[in-house]
The first five atom37 places (N, CA, C, CB, O) and aatype in JSON, in Angstrom:
{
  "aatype": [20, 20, 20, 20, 20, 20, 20, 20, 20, 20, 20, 20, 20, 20, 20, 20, 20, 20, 20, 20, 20, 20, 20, 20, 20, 20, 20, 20, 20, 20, 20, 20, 20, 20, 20, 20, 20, 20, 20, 20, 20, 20, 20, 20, 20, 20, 20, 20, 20, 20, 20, 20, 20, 20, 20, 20, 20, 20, 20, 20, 20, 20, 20, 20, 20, 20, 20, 20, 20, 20, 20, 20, 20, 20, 20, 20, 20, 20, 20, 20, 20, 20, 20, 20, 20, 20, 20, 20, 20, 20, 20, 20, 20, 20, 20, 20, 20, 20, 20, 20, 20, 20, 20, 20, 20, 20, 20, 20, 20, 20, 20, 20, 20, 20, 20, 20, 20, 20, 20, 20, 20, 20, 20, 20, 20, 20, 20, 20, 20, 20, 20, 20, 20],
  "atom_mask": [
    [1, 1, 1, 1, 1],
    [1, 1, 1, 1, 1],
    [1, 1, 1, 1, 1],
    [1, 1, 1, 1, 1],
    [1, 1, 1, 1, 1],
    [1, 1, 1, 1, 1],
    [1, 1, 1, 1, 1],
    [1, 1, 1, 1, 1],
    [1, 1, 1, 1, 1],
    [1, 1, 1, 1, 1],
    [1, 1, 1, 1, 1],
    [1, 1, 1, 1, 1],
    [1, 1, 1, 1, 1],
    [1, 1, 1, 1, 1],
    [1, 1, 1, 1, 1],
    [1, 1, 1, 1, 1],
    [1, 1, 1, 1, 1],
    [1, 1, 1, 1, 1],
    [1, 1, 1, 1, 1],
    [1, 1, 1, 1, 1],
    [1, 1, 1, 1, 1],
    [1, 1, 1, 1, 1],
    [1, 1, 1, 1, 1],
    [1, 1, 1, 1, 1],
    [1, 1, 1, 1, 1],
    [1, 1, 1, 1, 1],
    [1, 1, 1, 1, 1],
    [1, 1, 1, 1, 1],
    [1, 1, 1, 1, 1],
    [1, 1, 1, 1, 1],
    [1, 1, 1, 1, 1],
    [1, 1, 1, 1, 1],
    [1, 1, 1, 1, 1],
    [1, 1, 1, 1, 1],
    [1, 1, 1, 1, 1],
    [1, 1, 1, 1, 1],
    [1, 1, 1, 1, 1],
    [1, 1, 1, 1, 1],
    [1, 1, 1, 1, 1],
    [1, 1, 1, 1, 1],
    [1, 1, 1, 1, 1],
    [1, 1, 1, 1, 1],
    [1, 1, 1, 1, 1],
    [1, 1, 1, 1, 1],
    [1, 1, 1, 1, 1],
    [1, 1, 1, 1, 1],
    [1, 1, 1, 1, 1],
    [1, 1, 1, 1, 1],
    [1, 1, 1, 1, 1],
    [1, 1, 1, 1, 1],
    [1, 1, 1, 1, 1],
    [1, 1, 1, 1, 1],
    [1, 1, 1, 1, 1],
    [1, 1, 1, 1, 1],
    [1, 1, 1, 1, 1],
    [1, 1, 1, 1, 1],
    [1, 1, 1, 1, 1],
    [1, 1, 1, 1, 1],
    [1, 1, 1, 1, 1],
    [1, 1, 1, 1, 1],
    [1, 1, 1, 1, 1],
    [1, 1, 1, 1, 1],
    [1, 1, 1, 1, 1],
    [1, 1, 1, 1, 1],
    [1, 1, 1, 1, 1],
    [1, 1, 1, 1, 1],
    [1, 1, 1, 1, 1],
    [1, 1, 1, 1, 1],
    [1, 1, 1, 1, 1],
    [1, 1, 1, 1, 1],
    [1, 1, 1, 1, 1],
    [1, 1, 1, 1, 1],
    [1, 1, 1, 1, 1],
    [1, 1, 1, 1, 1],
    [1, 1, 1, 1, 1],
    [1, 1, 1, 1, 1],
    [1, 1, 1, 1, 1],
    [1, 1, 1, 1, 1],
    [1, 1, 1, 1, 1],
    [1, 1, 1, 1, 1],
    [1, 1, 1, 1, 1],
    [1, 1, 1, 1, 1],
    [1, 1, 1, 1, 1],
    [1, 1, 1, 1, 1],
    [1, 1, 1, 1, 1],
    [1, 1, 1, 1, 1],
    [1, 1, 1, 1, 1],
    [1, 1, 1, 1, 1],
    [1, 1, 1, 1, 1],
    [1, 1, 1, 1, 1],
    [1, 1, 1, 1, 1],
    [1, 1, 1, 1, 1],
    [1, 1, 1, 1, 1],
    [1, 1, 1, 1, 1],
    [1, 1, 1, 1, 1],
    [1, 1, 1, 1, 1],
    [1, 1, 1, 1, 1],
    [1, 1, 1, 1, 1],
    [1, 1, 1, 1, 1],
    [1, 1, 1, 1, 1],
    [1, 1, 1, 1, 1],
    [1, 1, 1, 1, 1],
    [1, 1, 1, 1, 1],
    [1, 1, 1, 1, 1],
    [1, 1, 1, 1, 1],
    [1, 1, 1, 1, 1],
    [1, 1, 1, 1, 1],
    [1, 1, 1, 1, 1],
    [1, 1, 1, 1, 1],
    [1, 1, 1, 1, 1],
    [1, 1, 1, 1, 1],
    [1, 1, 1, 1, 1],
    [1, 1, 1, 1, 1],
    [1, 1, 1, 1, 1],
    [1, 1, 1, 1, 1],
    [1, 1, 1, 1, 1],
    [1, 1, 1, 1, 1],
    [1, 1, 1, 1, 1],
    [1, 1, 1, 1, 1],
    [1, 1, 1, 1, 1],
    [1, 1, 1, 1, 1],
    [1, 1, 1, 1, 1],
    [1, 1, 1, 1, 1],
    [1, 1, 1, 1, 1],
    [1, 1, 1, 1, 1],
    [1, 1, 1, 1, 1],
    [1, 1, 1, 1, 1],
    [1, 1, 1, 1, 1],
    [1, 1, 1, 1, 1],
    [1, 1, 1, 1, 1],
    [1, 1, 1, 1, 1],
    [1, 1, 1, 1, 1],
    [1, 1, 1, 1, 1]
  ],
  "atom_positions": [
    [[-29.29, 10.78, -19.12], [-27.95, 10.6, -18.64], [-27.94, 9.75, -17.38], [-27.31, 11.95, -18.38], [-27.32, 10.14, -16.39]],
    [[-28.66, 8.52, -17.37], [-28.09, 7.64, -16.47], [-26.83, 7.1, -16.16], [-28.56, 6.88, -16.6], [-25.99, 6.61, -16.91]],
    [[-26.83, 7.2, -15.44], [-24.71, 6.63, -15.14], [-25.09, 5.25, -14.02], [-23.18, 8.49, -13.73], [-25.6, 5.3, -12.91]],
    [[-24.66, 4.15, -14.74], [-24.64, 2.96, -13.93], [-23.2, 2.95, -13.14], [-24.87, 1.62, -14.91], [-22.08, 3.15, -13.62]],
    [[-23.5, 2.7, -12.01], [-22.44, 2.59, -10.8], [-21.97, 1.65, -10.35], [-22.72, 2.98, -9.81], [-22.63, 0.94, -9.59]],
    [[-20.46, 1.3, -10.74], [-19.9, -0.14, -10.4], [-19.81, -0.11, -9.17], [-18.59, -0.6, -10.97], [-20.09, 0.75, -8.33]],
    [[-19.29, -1.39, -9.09], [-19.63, -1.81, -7.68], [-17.69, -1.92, -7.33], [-20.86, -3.66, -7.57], [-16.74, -2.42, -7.93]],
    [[-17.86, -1.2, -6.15], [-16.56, -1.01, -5.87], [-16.25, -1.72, -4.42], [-16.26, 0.55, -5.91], [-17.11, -2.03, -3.59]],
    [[-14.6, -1.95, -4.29], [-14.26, -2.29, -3.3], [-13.11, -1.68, -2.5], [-14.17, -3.31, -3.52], [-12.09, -1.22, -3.01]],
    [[-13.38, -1.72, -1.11], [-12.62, -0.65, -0.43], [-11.7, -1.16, 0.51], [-13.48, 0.29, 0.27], [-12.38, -2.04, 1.02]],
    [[-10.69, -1.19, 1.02], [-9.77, -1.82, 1.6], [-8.68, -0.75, 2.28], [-9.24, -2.76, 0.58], [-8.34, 0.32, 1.79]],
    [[-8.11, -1.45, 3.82], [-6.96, -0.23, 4.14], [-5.91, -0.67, 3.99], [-6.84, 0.41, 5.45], [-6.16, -1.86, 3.82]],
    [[-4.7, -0.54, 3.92], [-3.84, -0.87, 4.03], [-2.64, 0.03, 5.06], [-3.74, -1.09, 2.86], [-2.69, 1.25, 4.95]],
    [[-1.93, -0.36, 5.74], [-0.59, 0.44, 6.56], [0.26, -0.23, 6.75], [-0.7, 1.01, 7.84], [0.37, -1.45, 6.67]],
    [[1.08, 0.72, 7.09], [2.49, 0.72, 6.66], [3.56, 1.56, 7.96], [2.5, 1.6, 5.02], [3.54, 2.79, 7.9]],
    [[4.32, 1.0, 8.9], [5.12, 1.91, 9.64], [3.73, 3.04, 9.91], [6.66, 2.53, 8.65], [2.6, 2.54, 9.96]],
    [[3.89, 4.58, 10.08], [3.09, 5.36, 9.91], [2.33, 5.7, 8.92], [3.47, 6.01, 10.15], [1.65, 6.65, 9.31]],
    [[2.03, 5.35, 7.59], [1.38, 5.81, 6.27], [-0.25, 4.55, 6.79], [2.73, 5.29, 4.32], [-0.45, 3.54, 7.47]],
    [[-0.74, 5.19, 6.22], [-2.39, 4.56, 6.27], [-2.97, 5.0, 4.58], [-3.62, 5.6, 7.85], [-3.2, 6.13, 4.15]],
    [[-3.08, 3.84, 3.95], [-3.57, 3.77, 2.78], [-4.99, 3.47, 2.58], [-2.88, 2.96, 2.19], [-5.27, 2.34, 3.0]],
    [[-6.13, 4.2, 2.02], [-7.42, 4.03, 1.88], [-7.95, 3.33, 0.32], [-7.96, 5.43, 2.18], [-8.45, 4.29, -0.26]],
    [[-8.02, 2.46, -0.33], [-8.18, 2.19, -1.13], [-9.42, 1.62, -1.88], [-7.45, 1.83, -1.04], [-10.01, 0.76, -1.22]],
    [[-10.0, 1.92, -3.18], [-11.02, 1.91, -3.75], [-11.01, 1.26, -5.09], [-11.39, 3.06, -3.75], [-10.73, 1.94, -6.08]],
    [[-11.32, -0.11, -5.21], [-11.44, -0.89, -6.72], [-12.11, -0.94, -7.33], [-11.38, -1.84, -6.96], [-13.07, -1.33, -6.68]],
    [[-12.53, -0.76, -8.75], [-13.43, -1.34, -9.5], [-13.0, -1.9, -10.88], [-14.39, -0.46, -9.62], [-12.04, -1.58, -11.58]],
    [[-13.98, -2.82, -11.09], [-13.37, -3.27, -12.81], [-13.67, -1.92, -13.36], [-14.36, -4.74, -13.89], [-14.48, -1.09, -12.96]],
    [[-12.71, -1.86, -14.53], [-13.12, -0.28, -15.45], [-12.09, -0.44, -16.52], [-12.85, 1.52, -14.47], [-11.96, -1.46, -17.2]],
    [[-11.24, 0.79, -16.65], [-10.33, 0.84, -18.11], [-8.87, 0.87, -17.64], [-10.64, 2.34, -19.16], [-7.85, 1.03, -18.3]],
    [[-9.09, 0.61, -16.05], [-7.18, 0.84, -15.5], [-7.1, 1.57, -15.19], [-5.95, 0.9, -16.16], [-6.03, 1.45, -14.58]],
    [[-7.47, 2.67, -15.01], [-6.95, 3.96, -14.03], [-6.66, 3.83, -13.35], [-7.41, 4.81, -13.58], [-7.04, 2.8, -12.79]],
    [[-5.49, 4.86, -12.54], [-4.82, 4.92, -11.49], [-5.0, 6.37, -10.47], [-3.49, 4.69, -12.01], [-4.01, 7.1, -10.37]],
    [[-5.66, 6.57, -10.09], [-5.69, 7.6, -9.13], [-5.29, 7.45, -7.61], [-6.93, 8.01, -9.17], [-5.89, 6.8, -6.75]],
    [[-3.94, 8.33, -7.44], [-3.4, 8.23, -6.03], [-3.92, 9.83, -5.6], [-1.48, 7.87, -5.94], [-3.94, 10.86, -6.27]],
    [[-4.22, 9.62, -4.51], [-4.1, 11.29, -3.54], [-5.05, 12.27, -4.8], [-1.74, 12.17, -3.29], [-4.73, 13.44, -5.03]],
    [[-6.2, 11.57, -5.53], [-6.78, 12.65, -6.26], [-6.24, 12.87, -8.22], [-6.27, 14.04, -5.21], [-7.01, 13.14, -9.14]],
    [[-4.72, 12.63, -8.32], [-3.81, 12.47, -9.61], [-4.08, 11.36, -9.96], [-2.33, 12.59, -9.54], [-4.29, 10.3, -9.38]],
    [[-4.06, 11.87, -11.54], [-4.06, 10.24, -12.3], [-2.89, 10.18, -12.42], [-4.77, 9.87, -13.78], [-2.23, 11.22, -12.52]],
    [[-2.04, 8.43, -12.44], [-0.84, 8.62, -12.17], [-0.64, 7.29, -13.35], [-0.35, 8.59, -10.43], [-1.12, 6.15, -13.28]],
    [[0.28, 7.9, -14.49], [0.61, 7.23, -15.6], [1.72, 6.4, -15.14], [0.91, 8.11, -16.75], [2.61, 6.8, -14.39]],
    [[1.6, 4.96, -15.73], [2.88, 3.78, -15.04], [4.52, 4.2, -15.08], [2.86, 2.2, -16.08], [5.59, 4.2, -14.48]],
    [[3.93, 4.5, -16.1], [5.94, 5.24, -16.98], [6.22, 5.87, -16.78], [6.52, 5.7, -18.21], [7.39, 6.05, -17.13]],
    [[5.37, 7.24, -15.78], [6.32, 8.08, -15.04], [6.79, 8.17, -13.89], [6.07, 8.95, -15.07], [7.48, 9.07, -13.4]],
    [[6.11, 6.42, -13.07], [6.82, 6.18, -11.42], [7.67, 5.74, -11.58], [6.31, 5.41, -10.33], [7.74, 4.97, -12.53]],
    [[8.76, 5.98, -10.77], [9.8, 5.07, -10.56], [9.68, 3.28, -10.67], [10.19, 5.48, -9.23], [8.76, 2.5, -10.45]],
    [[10.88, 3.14, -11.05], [11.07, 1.58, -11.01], [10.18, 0.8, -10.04], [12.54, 1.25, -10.62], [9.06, 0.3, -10.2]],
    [[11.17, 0.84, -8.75], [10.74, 0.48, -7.76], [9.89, 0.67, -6.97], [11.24, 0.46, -7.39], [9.66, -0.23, -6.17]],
    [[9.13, 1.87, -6.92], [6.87, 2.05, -6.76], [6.31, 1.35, -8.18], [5.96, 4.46, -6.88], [5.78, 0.27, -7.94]],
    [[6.3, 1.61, -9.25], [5.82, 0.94, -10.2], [5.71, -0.88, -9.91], [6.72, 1.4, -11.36], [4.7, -1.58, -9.9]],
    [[6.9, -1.19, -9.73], [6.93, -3.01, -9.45], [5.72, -3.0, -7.92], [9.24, -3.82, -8.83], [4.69, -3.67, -8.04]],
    [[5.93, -2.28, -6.72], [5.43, -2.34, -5.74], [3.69, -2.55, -6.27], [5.96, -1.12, -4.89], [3.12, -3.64, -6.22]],
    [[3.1, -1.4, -6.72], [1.79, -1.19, -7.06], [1.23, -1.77, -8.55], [1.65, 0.27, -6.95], [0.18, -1.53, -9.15]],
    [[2.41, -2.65, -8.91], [1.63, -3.54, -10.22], [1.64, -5.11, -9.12], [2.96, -3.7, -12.28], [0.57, -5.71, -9.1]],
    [[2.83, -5.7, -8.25], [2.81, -6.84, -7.75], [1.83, -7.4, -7.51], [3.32, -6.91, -6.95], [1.72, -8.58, -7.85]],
    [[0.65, -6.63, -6.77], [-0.82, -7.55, -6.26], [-1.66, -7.72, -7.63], [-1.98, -6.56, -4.93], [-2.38, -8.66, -7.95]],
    [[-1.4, -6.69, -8.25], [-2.27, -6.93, -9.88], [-1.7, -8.13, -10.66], [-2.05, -5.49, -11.08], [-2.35, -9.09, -11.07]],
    [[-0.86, -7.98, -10.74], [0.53, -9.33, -11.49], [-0.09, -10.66, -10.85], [2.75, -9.14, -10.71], [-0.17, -11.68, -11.53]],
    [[-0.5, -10.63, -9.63], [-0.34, -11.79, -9.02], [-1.34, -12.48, -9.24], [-0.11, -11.73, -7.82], [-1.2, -13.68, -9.0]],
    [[-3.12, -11.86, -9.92], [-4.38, -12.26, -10.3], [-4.05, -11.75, -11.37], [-5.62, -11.9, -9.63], [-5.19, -11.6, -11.81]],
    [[-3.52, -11.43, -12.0], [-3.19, -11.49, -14.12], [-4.71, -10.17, -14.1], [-3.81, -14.1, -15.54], [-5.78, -10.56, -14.56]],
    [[-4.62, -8.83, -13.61], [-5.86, -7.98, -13.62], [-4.8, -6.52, -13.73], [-7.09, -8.2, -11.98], [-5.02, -5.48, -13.12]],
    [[-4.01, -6.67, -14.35], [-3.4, -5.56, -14.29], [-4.21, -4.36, -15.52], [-1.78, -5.98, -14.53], [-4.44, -3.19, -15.22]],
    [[-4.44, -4.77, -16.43], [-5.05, -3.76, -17.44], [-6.82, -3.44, -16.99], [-4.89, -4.56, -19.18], [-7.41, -2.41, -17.32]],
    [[-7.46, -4.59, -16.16], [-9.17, -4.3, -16.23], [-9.28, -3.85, -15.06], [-10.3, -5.55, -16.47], [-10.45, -3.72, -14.7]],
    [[-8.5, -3.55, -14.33], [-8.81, -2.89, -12.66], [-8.07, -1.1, -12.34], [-7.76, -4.27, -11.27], [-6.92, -0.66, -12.28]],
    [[-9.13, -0.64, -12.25], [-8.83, 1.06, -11.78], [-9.14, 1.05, -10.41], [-9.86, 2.35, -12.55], [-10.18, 0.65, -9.9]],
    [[-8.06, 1.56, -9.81], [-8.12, 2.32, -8.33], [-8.38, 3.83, -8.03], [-6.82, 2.15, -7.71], [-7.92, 4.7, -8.77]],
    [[-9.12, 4.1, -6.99], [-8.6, 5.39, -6.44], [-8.16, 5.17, -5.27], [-9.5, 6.44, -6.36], [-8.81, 4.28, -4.73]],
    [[-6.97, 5.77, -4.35], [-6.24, 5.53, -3.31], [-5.77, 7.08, -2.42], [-5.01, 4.65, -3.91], [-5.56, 8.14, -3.0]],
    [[-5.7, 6.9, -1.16], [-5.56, 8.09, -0.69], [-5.13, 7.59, 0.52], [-6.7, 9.01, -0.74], [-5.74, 7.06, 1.44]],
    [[-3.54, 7.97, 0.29], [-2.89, 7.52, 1.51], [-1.8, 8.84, 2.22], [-1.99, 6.05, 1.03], [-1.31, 9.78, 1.61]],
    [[-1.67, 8.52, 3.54], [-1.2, 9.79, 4.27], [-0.2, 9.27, 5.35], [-2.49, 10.68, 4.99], [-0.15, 8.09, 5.69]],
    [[0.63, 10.33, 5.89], [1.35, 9.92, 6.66], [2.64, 8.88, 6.19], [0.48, 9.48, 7.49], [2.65, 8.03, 5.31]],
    [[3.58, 9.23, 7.02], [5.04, 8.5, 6.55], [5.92, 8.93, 5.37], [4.77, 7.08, 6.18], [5.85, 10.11, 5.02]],
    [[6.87, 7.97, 4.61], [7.43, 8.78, 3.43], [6.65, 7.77, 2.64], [9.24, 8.99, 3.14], [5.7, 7.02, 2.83]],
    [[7.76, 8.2, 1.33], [6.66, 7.9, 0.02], [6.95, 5.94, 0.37], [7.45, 8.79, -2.21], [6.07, 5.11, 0.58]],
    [[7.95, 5.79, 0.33], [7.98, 4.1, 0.2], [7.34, 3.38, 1.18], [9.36, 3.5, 0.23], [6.79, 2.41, 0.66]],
    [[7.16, 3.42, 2.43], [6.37, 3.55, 3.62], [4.64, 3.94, 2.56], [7.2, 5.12, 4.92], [4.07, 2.89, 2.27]],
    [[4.28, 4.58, 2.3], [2.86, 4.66, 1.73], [2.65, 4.16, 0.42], [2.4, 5.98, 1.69], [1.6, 4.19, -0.22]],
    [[4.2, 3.52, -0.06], [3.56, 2.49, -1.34], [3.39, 1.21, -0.54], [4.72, 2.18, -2.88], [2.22, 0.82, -0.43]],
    [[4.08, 0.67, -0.11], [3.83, -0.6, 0.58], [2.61, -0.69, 1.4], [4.92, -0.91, 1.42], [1.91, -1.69, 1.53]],
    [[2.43, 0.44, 1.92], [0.62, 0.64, 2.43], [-0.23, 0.37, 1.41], [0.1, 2.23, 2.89], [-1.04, -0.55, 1.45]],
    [[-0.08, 1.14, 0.46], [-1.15, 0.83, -1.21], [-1.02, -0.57, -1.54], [-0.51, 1.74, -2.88], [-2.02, -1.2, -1.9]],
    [[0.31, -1.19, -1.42], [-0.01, -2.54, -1.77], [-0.34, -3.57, -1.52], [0.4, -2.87, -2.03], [-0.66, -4.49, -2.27]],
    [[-0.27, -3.46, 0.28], [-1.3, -3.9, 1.21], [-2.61, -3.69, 0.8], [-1.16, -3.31, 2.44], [-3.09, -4.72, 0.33]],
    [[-3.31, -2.83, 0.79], [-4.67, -2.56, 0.65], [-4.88, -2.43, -0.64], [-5.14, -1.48, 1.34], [-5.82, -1.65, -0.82]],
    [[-4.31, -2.92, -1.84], [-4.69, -3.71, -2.95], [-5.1, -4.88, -2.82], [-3.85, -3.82, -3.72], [-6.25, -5.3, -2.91]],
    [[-3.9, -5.56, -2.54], [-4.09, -6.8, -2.06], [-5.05, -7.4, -1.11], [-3.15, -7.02, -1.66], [-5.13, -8.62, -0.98]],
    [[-5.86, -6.48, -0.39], [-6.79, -6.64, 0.5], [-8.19, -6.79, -0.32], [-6.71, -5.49, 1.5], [-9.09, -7.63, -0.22]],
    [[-8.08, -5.9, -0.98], [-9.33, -5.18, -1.76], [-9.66, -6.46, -3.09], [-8.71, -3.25, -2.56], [-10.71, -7.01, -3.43]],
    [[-7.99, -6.58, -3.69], [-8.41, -7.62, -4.53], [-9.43, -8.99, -3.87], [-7.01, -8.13, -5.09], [-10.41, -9.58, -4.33]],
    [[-8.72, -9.12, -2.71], [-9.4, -10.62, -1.95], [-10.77, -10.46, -1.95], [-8.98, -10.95, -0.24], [-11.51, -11.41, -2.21]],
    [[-11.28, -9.18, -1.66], [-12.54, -8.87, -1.01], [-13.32, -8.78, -2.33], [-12.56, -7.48, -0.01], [-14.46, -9.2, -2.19]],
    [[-13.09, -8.43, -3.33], [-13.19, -8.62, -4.98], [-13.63, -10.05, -5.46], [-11.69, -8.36, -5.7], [-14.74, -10.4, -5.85]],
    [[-12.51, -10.76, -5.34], [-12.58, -12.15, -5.97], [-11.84, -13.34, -4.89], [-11.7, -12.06, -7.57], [-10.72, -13.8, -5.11]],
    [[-12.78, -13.78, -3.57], [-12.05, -14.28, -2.56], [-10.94, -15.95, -3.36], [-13.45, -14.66, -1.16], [-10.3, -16.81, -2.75]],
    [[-11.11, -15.8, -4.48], [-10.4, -16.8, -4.93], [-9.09, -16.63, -4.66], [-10.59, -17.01, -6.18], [-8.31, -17.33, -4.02]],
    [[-8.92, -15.4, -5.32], [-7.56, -15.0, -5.54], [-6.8, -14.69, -4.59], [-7.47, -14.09, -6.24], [-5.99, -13.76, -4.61]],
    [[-7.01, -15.47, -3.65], [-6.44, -15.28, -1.92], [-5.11, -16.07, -1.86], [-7.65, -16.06, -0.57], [-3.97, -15.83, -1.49]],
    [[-5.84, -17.22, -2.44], [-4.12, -18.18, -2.25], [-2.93, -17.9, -2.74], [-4.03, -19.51, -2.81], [-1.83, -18.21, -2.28]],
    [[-3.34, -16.94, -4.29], [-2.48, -16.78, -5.25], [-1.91, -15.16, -4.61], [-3.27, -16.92, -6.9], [-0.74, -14.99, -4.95]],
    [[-2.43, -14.02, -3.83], [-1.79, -13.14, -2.88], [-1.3, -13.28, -1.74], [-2.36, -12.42, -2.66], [-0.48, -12.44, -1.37]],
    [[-1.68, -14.44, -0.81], [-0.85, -15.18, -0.07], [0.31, -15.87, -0.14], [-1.34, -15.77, 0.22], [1.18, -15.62, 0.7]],
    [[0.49, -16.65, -0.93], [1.7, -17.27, -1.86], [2.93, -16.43, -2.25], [1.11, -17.68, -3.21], [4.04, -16.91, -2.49]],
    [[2.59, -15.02, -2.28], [3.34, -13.63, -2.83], [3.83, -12.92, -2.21], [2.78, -12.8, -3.38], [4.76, -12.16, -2.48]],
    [[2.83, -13.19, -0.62], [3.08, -13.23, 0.72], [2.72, -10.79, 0.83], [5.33, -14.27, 1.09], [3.37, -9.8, 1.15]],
    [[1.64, -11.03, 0.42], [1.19, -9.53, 0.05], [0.15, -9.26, 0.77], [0.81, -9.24, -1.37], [-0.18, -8.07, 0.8]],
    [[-0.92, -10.55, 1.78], [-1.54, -9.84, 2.39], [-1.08, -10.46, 3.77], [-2.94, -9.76, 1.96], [-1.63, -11.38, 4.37]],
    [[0.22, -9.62, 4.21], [0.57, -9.81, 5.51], [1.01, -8.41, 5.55], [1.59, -10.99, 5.9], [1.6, -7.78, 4.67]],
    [[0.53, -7.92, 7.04], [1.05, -6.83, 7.65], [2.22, -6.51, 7.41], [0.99, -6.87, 8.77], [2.77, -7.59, 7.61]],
    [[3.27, -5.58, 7.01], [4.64, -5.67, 8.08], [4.57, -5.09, 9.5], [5.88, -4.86, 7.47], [4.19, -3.93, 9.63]],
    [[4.89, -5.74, 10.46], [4.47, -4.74, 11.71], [5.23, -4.07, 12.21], [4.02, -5.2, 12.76], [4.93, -3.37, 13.17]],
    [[6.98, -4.13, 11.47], [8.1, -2.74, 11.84], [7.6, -1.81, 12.35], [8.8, -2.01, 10.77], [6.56, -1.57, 11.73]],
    [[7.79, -0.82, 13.5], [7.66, 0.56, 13.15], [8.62, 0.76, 14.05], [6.3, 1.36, 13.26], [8.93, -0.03, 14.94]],
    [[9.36, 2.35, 13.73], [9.99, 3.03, 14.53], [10.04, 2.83, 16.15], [9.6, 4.09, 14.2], [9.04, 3.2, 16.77]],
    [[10.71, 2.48, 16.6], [11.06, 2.26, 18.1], [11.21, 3.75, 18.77], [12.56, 1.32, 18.26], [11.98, 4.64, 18.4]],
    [[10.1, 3.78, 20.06], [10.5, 5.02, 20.95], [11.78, 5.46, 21.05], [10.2, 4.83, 22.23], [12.68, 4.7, 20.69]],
    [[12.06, 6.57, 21.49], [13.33, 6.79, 22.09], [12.79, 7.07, 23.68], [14.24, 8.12, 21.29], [11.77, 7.69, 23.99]],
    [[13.66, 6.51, 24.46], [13.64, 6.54, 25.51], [14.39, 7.58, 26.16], [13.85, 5.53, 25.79], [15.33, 8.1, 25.56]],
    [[14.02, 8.0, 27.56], [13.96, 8.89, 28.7], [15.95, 8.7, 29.04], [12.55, 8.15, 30.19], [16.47, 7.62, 29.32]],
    [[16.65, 9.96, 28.91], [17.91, 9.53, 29.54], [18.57, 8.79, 28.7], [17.79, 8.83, 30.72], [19.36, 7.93, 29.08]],
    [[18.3, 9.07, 27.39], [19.14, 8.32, 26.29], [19.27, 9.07, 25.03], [18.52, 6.96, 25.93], [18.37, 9.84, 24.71]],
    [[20.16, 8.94, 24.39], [20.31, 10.17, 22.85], [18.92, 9.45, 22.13], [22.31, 9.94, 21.44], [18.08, 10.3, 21.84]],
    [[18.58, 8.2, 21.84], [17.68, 7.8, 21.06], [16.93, 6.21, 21.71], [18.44, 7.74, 19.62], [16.93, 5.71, 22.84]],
    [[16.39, 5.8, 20.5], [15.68, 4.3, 20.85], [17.0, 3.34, 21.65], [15.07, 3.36, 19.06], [16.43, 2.48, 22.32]],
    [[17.89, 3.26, 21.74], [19.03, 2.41, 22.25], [20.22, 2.91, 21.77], [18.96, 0.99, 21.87], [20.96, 1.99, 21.42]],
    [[20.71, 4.0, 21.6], [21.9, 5.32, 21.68], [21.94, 5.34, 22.92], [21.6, 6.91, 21.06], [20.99, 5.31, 23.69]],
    [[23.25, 5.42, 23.2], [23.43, 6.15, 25.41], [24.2, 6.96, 25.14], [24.29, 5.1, 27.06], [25.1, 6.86, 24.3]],
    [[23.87, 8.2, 26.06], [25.04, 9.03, 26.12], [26.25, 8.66, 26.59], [24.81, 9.98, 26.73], [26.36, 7.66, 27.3]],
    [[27.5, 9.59, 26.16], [28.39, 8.85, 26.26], [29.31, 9.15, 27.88], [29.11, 9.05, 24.89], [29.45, 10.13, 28.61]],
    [[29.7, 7.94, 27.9], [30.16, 7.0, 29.43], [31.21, 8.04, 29.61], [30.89, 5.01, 29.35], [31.79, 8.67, 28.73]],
    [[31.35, 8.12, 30.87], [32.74, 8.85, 31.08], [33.0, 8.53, 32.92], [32.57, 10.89, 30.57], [32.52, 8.89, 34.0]],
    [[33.99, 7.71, 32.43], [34.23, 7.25, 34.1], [34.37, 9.02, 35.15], [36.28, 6.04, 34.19], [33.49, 9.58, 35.81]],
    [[35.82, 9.45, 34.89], [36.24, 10.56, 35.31], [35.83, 11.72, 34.96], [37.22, 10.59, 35.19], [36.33, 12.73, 35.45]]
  ]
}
């Protein structure tokens, strides 16, 4: 029972607060998020398009299985993390396919995040309210 061991690739991706850990190899397509295998047809629309886009974009959508383990933030916030660090992982995979995830504009940060709220204020730029008299 020898088991030959592909050769995998690992990549992070983040997002606002979510931090995505991600793990590629060529194989049969699997999808493992957070430990679950996660069948296409039962994510939503809009995570499904998110986490096929970097695959779509190198035509590897059926020969590439992930495992991924991402934390922190909400769920859309930690898909856009996953698809960052697809897109990372693919590059680091096949540095060809850089121009064609660049172009898609998928391996750029977003660097949004939540703004402090500040000292003496209801929120990030909320003021309490004025009252001359």
């Amino acid at each position: 029972m020898t088991r030959e061991k592909t050769k995998e690739f690992v990549a992070v991706g983040r997002r606002k607060t979510s931090v995505a850990r991600v793990r590629i190899s060529k194989g049969n397509g699997q999808w493992f998020i957070n430990g679950k295998e996660m069948v296409r047809s039962k994510l939503p629309d809009s995570m499904n398009a998110l986490l096929i886009k970097p695959l779509r974009a190198v035509d590897a959508e059926e020969n590439i299985g992930f495992r991924i383990y991402a934390r922190g933030g909400g769920e859309m916030g930690q898909m856009q993390a996953i698809a960052l660090g697809l897109a990372r992982a693919l590059e680091k995979m096949n540095p060809e396919w850089r121009s064609a995830l660049k172009k898609e504009g998928l391996l750029t940060r977003d660097p949004r995040s939540k703004e402090r709220k500040k000292p003496g204020q209801v929120g990030a730029r909320k003021r309490f309210q004025f009252s001359k008299r």
